[in-house]
PDB file with SEQRES, HELIX, SHEET and CRYST1 records, atoms N, CA, C and O in Angstrom:
SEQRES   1 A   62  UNK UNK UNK UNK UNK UNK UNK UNK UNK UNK UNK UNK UNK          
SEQRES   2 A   62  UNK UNK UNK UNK UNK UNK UNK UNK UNK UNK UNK UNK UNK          
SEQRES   3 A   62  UNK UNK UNK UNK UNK UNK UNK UNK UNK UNK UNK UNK UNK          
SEQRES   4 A   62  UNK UNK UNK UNK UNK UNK UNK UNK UNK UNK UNK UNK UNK          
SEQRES   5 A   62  UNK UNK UNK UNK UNK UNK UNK UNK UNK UNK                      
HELIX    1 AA1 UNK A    2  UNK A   15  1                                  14    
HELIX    2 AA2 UNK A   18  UNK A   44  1                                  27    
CRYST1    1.000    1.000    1.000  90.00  90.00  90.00 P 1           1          
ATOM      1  N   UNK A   1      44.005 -13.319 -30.662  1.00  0.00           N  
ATOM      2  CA  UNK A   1      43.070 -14.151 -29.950  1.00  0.00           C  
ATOM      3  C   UNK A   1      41.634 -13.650 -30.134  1.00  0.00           C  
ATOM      4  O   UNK A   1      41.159 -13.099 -29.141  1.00  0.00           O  
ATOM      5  N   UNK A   2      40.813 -13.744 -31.274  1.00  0.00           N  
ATOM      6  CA  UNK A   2      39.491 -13.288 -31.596  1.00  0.00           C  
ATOM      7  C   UNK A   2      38.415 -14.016 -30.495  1.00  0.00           C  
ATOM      8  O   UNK A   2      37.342 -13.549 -30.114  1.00  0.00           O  
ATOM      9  N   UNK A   3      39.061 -15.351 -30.093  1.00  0.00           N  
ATOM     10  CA  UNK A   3      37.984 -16.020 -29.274  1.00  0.00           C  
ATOM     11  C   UNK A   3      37.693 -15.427 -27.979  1.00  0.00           C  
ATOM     12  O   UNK A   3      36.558 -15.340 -27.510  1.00  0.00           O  
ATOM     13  N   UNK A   4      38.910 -14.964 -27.338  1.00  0.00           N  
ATOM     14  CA  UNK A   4      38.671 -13.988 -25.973  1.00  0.00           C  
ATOM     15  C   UNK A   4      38.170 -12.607 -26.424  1.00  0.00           C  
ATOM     16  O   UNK A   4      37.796 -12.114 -25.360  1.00  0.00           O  
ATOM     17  N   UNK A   5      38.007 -11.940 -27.130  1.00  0.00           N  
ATOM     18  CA  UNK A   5      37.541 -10.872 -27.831  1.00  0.00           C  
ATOM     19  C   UNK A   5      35.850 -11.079 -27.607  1.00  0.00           C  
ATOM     20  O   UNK A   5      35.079 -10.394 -26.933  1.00  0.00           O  
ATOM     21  N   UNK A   6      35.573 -12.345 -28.475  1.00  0.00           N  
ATOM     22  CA  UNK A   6      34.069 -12.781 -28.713  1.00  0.00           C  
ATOM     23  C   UNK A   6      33.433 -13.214 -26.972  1.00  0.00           C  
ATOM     24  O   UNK A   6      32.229 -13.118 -26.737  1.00  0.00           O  
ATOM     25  N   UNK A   7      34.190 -13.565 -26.151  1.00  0.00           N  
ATOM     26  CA  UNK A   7      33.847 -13.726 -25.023  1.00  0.00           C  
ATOM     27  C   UNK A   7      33.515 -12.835 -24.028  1.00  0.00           C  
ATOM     28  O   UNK A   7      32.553 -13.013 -23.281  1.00  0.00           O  
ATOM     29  N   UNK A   8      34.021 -12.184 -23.991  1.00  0.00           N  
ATOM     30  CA  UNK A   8      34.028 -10.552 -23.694  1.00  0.00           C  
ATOM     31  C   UNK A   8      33.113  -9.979 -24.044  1.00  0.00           C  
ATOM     32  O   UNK A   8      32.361  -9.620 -23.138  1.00  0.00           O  
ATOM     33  N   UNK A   9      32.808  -9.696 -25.141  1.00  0.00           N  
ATOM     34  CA  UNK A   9      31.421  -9.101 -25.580  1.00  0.00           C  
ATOM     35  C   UNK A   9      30.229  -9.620 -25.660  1.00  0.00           C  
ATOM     36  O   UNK A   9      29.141  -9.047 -25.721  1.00  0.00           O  
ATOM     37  N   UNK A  10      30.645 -11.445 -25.656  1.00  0.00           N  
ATOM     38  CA  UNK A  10      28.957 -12.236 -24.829  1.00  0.00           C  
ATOM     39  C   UNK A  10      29.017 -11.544 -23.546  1.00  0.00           C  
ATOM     40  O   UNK A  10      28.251 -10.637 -23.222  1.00  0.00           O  
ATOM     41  N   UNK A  11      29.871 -11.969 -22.902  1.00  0.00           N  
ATOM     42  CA  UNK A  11      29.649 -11.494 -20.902  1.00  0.00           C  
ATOM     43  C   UNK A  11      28.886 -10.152 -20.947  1.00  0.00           C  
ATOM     44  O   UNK A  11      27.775  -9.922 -20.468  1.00  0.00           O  
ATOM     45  N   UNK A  12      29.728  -9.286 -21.639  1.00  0.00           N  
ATOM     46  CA  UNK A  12      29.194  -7.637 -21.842  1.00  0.00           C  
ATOM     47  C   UNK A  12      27.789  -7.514 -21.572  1.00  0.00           C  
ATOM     48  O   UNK A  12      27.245  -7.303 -20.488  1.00  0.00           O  
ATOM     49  N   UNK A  13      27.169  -7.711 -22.945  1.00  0.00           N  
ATOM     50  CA  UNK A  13      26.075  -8.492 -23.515  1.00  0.00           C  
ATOM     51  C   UNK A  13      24.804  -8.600 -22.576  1.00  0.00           C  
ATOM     52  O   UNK A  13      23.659  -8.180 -22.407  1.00  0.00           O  
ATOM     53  N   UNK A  14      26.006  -9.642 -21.963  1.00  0.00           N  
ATOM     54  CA  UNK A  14      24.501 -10.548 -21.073  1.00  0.00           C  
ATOM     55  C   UNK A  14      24.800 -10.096 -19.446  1.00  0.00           C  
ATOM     56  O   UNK A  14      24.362 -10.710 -18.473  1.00  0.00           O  
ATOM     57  N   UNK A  15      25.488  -9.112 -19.407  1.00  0.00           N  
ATOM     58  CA  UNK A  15      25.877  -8.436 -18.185  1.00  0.00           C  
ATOM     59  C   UNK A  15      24.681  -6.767 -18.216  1.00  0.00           C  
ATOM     60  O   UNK A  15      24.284  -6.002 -17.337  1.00  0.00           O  
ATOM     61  N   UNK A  16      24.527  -6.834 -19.405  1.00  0.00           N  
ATOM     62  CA  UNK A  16      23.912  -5.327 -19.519  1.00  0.00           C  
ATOM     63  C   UNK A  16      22.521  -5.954 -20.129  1.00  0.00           C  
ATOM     64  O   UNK A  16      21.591  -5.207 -20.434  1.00  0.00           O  
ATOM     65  N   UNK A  17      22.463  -7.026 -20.245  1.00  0.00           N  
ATOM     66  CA  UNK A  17      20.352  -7.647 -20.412  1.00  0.00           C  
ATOM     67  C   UNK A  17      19.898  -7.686 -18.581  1.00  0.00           C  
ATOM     68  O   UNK A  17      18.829  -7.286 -18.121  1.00  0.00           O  
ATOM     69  N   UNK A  18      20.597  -8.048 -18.105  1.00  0.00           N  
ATOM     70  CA  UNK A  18      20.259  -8.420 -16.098  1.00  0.00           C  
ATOM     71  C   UNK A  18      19.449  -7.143 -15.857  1.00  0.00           C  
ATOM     72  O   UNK A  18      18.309  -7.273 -15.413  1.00  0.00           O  
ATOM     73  N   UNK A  19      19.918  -5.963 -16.101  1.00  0.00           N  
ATOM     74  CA  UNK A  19      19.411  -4.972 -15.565  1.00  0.00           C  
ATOM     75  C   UNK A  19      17.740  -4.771 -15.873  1.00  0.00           C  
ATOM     76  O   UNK A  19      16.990  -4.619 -14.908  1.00  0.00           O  
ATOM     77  N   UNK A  20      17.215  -4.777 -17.216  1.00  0.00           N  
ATOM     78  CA  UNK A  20      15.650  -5.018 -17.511  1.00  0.00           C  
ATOM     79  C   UNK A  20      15.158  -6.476 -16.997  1.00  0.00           C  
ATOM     80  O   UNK A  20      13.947  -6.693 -16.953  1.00  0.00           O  
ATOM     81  N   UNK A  21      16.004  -7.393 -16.641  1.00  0.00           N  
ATOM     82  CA  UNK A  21      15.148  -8.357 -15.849  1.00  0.00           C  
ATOM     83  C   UNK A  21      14.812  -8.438 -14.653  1.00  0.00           C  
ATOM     84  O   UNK A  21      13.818  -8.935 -14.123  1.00  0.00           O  
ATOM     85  N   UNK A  22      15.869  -7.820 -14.166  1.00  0.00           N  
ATOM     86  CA  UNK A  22      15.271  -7.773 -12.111  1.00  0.00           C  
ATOM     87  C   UNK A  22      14.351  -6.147 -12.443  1.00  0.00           C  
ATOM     88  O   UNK A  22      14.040  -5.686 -11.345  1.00  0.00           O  
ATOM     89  N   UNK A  23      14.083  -5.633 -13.081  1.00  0.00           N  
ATOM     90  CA  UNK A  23      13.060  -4.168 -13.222  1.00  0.00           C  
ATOM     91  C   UNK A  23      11.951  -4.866 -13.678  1.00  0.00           C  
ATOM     92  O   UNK A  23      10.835  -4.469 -13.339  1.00  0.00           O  
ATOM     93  N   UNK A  24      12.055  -5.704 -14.292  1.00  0.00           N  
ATOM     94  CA  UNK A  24      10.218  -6.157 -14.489  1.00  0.00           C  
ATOM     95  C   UNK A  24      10.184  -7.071 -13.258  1.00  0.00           C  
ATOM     96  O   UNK A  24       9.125  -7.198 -12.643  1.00  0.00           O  
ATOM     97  N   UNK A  25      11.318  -7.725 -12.863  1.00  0.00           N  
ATOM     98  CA  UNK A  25      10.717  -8.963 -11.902  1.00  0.00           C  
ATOM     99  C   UNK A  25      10.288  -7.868 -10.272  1.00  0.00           C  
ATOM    100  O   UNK A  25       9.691  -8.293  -9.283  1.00  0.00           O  
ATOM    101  N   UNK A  26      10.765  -6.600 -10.453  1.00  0.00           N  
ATOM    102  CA  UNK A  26      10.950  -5.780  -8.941  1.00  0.00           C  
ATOM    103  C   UNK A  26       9.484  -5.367  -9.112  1.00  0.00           C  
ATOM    104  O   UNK A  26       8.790  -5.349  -8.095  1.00  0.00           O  
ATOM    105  N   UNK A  27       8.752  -4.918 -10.690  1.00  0.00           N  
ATOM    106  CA  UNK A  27       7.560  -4.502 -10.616  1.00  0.00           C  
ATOM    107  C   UNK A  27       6.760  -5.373 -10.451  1.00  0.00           C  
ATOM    108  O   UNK A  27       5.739  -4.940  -9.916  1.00  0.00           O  
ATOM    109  N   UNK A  28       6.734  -6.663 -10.709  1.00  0.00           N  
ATOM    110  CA  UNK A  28       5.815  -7.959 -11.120  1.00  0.00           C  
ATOM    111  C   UNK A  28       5.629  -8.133  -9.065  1.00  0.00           C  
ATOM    112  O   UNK A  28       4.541  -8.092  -8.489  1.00  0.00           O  
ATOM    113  N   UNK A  29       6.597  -8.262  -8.567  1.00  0.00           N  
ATOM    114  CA  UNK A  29       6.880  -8.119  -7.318  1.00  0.00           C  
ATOM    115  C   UNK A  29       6.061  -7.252  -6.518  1.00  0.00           C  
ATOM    116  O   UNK A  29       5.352  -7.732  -5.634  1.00  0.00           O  
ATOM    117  N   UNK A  30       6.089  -6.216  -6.710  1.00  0.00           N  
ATOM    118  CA  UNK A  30       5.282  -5.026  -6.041  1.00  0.00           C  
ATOM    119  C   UNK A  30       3.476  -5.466  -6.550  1.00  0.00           C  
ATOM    120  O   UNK A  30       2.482  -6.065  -6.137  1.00  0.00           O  
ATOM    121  N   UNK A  31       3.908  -4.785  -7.546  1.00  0.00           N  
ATOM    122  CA  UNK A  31       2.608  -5.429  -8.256  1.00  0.00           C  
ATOM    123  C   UNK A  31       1.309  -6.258  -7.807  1.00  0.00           C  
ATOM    124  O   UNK A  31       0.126  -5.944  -7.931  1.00  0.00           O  
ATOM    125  N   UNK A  32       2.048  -7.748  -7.083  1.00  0.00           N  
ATOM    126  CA  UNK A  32       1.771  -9.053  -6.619  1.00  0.00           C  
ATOM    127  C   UNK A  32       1.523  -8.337  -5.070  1.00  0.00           C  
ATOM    128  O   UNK A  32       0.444  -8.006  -4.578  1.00  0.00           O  
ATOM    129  N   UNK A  33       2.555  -8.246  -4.623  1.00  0.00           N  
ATOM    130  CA  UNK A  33       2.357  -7.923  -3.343  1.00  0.00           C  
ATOM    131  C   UNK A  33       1.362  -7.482  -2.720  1.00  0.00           C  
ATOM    132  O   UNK A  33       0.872  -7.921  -1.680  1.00  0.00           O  
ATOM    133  N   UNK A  34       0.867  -6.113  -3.691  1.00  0.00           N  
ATOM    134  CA  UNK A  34      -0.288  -4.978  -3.531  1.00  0.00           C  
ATOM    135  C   UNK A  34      -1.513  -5.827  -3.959  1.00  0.00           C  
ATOM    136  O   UNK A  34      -2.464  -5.521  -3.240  1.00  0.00           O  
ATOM    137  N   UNK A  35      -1.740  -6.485  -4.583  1.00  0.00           N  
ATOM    138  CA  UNK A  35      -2.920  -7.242  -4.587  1.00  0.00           C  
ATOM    139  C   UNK A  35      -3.068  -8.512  -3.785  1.00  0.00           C  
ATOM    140  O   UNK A  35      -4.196  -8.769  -3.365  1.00  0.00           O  
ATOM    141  N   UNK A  36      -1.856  -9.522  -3.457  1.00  0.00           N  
ATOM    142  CA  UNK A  36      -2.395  -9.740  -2.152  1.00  0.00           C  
ATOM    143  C   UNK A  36      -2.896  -9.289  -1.051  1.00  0.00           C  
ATOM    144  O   UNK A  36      -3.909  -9.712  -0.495  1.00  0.00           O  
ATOM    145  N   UNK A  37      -2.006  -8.171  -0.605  1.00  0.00           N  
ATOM    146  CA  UNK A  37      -2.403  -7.324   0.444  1.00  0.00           C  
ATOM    147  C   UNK A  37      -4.026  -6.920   0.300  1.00  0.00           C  
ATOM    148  O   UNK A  37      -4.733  -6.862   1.305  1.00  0.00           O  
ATOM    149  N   UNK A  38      -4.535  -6.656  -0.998  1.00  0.00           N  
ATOM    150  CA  UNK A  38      -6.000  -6.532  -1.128  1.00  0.00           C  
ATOM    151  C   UNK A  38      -6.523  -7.095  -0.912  1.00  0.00           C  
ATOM    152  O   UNK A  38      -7.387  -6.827  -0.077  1.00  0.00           O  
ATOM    153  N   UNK A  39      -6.431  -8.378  -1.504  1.00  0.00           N  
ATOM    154  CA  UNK A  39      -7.306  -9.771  -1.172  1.00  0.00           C  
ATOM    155  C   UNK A  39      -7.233  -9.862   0.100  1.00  0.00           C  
ATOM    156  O   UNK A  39      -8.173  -9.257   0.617  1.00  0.00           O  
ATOM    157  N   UNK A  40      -6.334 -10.490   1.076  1.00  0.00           N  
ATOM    158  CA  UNK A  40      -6.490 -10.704   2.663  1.00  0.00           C  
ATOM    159  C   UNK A  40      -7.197  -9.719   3.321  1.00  0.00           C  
ATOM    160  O   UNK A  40      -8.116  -9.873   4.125  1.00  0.00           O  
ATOM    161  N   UNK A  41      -6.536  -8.354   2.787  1.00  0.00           N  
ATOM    162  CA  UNK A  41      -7.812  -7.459   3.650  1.00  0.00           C  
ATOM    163  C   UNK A  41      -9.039  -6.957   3.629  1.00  0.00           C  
ATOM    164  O   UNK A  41      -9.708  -6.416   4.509  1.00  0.00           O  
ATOM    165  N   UNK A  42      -9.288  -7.240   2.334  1.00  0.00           N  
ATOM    166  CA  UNK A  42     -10.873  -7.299   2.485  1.00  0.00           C  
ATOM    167  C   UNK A  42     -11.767  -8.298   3.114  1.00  0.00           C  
ATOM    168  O   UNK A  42     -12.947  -8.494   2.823  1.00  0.00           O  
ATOM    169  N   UNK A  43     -11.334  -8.670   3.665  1.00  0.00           N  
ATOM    170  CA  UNK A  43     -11.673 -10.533   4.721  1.00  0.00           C  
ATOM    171  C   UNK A  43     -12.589  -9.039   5.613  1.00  0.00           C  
ATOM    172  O   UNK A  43     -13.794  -8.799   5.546  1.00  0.00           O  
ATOM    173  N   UNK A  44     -11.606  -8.314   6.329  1.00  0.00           N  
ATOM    174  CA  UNK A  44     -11.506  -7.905   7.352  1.00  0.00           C  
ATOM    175  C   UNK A  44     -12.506  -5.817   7.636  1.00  0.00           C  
ATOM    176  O   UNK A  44     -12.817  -5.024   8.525  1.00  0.00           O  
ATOM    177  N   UNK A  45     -12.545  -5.976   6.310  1.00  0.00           N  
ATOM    178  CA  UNK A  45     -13.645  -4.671   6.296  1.00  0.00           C  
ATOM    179  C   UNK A  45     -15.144  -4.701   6.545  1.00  0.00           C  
ATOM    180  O   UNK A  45     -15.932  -5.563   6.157  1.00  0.00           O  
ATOM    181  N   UNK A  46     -15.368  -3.753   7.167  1.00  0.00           N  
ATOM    182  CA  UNK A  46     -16.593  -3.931   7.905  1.00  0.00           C  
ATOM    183  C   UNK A  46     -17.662  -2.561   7.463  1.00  0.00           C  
ATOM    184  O   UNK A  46     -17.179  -1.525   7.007  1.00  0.00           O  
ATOM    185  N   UNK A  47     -18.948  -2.714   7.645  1.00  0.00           N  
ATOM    186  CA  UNK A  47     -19.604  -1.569   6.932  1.00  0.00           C  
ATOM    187  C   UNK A  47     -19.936  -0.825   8.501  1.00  0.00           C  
ATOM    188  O   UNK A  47     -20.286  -1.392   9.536  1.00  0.00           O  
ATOM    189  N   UNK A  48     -19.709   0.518   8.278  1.00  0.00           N  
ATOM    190  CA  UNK A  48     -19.537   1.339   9.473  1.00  0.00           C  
ATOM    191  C   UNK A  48     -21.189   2.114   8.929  1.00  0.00           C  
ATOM    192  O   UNK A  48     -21.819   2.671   9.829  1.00  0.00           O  
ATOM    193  N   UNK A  49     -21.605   2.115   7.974  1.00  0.00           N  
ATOM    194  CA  UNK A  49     -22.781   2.747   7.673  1.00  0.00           C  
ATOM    195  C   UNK A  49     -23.987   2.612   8.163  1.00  0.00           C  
ATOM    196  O   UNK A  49     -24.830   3.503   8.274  1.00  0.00           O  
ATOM    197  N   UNK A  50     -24.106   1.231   8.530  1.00  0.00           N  
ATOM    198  CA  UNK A  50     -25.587   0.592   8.855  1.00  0.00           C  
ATOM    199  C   UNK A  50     -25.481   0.076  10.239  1.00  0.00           C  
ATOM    200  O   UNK A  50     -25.959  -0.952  10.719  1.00  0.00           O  
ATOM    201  N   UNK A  51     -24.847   0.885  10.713  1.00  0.00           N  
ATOM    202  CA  UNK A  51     -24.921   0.774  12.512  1.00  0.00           C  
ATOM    203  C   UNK A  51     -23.706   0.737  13.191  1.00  0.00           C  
ATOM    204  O   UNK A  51     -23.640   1.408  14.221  1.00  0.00           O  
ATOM    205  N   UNK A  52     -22.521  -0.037  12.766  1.00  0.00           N  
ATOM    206  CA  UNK A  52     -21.982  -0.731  13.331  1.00  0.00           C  
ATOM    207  C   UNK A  52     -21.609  -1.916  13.292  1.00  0.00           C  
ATOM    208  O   UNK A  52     -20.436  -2.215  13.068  1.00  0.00           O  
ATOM    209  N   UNK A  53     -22.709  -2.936  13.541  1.00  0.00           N  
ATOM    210  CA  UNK A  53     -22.681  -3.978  14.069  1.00  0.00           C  
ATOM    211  C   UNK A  53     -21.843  -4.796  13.438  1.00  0.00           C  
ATOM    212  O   UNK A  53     -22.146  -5.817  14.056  1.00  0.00           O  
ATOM    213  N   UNK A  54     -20.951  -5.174  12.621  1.00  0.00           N  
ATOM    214  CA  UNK A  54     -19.815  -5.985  11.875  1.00  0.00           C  
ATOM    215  C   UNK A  54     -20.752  -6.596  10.569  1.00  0.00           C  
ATOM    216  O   UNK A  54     -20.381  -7.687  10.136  1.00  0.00           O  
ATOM    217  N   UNK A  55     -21.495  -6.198  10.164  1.00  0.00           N  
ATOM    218  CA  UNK A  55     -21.900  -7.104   9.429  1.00  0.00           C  
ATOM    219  C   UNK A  55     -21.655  -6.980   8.074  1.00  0.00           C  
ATOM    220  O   UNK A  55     -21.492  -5.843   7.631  1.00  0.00           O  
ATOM    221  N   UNK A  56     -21.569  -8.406   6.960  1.00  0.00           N  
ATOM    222  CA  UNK A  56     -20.646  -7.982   6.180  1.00  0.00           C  
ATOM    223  C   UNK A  56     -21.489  -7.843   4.623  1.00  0.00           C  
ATOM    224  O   UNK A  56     -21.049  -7.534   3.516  1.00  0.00           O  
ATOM    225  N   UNK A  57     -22.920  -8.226   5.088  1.00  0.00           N  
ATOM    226  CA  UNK A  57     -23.606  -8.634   3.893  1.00  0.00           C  
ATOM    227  C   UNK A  57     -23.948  -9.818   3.805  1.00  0.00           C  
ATOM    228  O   UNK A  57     -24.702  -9.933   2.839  1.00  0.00           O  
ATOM    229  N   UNK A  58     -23.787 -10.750   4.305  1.00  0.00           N  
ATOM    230  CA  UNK A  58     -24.081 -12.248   4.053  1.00  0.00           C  
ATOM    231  C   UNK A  58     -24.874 -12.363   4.980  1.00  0.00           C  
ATOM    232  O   UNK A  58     -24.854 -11.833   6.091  1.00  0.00           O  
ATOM    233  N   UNK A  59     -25.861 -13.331   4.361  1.00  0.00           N  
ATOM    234  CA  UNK A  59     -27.218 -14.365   4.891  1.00  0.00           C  
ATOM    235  C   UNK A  59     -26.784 -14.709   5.956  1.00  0.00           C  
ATOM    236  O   UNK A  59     -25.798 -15.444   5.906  1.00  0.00           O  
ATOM    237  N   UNK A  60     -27.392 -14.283   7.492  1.00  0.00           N  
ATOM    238  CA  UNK A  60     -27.086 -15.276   8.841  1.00  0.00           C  
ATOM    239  C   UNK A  60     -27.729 -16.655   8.768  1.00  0.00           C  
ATOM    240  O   UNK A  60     -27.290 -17.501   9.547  1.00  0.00           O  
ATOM    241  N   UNK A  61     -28.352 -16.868   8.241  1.00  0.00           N  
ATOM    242  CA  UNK A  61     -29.445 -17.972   7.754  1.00  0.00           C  
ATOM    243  C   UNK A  61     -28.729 -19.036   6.673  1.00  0.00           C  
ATOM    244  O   UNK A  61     -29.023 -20.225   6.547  1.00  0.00           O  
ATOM    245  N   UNK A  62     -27.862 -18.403   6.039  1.00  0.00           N  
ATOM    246  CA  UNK A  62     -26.980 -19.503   5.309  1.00  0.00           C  
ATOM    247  C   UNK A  62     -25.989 -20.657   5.879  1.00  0.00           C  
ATOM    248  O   UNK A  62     -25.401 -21.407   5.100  1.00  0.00           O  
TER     249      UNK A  62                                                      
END                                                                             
């Protein structure tokens, strides 16, 4: 039976490619994560240098 033979070693195959795809998709993941997390929080940083007062750099006048 060569055909169950050949089947076997597709499954194999494509049983032992899975492993480098969830490792890039786990880094692509992290990756993503950590730069959202950047983006939203820089909304929220404030300059502690020039007094205090929350201000972020932008024109009150705009």
């Amino acid at each position: 039976m060569p055909d169950t033979a050949d089947a076997t070693e597709l499954l194999a195959a494509a049983q032992q490619g899975l492993g480098d795809t969830l490792r890039i998709l786990l880094l692509v993941s992290i990756v993503g994560g950590a730069l959202l997390a950047w983006f939203l929080l820089r909304g929220y940083r404030t300059d502690e240098g020039d007094g205090g007062d929350g201000d972020t750099g932008r024109d009150a006048n705009a």
